[in-house]
N, C-alpha and C positions, 0 to 999 in steps of 0.2 A: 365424284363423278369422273375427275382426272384420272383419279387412281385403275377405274374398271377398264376404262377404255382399252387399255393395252393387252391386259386378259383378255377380254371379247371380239378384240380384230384376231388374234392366237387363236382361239376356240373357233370361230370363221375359216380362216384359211385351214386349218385342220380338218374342218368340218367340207372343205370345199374340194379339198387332197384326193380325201377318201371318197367322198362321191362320184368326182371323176374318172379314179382306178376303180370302182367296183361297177364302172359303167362301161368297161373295157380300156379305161386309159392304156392297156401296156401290161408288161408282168415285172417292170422296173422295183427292187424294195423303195416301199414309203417312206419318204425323211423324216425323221424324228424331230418333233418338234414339242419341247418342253414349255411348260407354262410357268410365269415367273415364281420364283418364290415368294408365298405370299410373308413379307414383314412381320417380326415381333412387334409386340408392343416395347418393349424396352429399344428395340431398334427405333420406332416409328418417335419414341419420345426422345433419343440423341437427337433423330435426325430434324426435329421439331426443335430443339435447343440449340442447336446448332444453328440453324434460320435466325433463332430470335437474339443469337450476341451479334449476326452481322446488322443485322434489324437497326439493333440499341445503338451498336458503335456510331451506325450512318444519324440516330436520334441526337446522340452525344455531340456528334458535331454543330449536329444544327442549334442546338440548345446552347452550346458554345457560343457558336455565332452569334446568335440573336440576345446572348449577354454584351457581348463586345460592339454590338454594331451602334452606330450612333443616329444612322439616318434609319428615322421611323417605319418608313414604308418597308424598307426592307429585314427591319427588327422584327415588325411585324407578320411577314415572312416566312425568316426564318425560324421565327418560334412556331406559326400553322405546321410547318413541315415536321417539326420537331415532335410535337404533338399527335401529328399521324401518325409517325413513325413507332412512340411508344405505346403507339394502343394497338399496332399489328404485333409487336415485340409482345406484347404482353399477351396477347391474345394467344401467342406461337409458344410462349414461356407455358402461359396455363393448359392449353392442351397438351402441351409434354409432360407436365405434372398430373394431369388425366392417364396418360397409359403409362407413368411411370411414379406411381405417385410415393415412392421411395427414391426420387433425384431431389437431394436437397438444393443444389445449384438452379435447380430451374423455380422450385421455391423461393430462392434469394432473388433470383432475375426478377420473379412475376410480382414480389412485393417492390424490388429497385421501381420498371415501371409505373408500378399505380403510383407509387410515390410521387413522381415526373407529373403524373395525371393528376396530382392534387387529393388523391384517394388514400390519405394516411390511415383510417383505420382497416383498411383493406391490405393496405402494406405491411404495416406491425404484424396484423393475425399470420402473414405469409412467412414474416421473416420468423414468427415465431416454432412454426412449422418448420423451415430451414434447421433453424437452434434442436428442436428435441431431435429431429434425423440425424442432426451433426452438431452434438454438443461444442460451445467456443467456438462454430467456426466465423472465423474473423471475419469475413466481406459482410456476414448479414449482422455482425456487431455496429461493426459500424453503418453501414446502411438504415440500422435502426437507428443509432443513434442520431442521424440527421432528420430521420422521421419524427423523433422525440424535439427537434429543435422546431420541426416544422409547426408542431402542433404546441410550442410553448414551453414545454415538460422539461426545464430546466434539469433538474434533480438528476433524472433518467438518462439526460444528456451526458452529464456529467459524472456517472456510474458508467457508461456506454464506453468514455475517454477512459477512464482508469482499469478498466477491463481489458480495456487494447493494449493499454500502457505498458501493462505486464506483460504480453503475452506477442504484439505486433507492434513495435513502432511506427513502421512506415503507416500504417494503416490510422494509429493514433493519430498522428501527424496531419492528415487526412480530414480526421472529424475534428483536430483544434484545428484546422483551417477554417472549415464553415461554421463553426461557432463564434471565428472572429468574426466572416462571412453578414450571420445572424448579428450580431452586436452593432454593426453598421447598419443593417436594414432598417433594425430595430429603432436605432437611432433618429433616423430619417423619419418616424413615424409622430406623426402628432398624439397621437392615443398610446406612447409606447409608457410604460411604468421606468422611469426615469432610476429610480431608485437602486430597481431589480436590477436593468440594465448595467449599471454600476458596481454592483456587486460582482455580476457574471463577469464581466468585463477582468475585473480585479484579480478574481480566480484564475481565466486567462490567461492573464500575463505572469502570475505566479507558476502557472502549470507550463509554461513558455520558461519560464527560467530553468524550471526543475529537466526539463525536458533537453534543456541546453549543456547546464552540468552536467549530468547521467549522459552525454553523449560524448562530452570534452573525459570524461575519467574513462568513457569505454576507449576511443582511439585514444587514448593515453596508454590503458593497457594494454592495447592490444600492439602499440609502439615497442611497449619496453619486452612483448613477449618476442619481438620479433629479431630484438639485439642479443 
């Protein structure tokens, strides 16, 4: 309804122009008066993904916060706002995937938020979407891959990290952080399988070493390329 408004007060006053001069206003020429261009859909879905990263950013923060804060009331808070926030982002993500439904970015987005929202098989199918539009591409690798933590999916977790490993560090870096992340939650849990825990855990810190090396021999090389 925002949208027409501004068309229809234009078509008005045009409408009010003409009536005037053809009722003797004067023999002045008419001003020209253009109606806006009506928007693409490709336009209409930037300008809709574009809304939903400032969305997220302002969600991020609050979901930030309400990790760090210690007094309740306001943990509790800051995660409400947090939680508004990703279900407008996500809402702004999924309509721009509606009139552009070849933006794989706004696919990675609208699966990030349901993520946020607890909606992992809602997010996987999105990110999956993302991947065949834009085969490898990294943010919905990894984004998946914390989906895969979310819901247990070790295995899938841990293909997600070696995927990246090859192809994005920083990103890697990224999903072994919240896989340590998970291994402390995990911990914390009375019902958690102990065992499995231990394992992943292990892996961890071996994909932490390997990750360590491989970064000490590349600034090594890239040391001696520079003498």
């Amino acid at each position: 309804m925002g949208k027409s408004l501004p068309i229809l007060s234009a078509c008005l006053l045009a409408a009010g122009i003409q009536a005037s001069w053809a009722n003797g206003g004067g023999s002045m020429n008419m001003p020209h008066v253009e109606s806006p261009r009506e928007r693409s859909p490709e336009e209409q879905a930037k300008s809709l993904y574009n809304d939903g990263v400032k969305t997220v950013k302002k969600a991020d923060k609050y979901f930030e916060e309400s990790e760090q804060q210690t007094d309740a009331r306001k943990k509790e808070k800051a995660a409400k706002e947090a939680q508004a926030l990703y279900t407008r982002a996500m809402e702004q993500f999924g309509h721009a995937a509606q009139y552009d439904a070849h933006m794989h970015e706004a696919w990675n987005y609208f699966g990030y938020t349901n993520r946020k929202l607890g909606k992992y098989d809602i997010a996987l199918a999105a990110y999956e979407r993302a991947l065949t539009l834009q085969p490898g591409y990294p943010d919905a690798l990894e984004y998946r891959g914390e989906a895969y933590l979310g819901l247990n999916r070790i295995s899938d977790a841990q293909q997600a990290y070696l995927d990246l490993f090859a192809n994005n560090r920083t990103l890697a870096d990224k999903l072994l952080k919240a896989m340590k992340g998970w291994v402390e939650t995990q911990r914390a849990s009375s019902t958690a399988d102990t065992n499995a825990i231990g394992e992943f855990d292990k892996w961890i810190q071996e994909r932490s070493q390997i990750a360590a090396q491989t970064a000490s021999l590349t600034r090594a090389g890239a040391a001696a390329s520079w003498r």
